[in-house]
N, C-alpha and C positions, 0 to 999 in steps of 0.2 A: 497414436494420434488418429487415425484413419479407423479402426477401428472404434473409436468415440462417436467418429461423424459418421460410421453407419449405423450405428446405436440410437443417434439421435435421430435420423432418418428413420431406423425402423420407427422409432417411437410416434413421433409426428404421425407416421401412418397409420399406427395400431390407434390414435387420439383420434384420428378423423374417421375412421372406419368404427370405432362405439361409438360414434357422436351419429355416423349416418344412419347404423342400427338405430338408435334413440329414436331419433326424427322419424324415422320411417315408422317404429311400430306407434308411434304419438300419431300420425298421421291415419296409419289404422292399415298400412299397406302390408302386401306380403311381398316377398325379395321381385318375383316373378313380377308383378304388376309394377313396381319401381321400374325393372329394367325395362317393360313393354313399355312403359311410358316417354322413358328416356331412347328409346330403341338401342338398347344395350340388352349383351346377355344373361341370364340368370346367373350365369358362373362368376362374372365381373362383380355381379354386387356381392353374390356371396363370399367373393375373393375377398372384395373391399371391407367387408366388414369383418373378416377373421382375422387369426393374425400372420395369414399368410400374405407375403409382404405384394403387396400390388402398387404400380406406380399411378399416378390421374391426374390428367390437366388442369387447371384450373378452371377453363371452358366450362368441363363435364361438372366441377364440383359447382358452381354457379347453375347451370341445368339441373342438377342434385335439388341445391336449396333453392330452385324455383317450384321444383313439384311439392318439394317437402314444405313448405310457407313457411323457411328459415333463413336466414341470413348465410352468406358463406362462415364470416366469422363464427357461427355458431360452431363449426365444426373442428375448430381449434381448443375450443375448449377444455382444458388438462381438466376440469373440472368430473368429467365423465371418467376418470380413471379414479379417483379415487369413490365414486358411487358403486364404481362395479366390485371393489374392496370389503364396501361394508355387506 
């Protein structure tokens, strides 16, 4: 059972971490200038968007999709896992 709900955990993260990748390169930015923006590290966003598992506030993800002119819900989107398939 616990191993499910870190499964799903991981998952949610790997969804929100393509989704922040998307927005960002839509936006036109490179990881370094995301993080200057948000005054976060290069390493955070690159974390965030691999699929090495990183945890993030929901604060930070609202900061996220105000730089990126996205909605937070954008970043829930399962919809970006199966784009990265085809």
């Amino acid at each position: 059972m616990i191993d499910m709900a870190v499964k799903k955990q991981s998952d949610i993260y790997n969804v929100i971490g393509k989704n922040i990748k998307k927005y960002r390169k839509r936006k036109g930015l490179k990881q370094r200038e995301l993080a200057e923006a948000l005054y976060l590290s290069d390493s955070f966003i690159a974390k965030l968007e691999s699929i090495t598992h990183q945890t993030i506030s929901i604060d930070t993800l609202e900061d996220i999709a105000e730089v990126l002119d996205c909605d937070i819900r954008d970043f829930f989107d399962r919809d970006v896992m199966e784009d990265s398939k085809k």
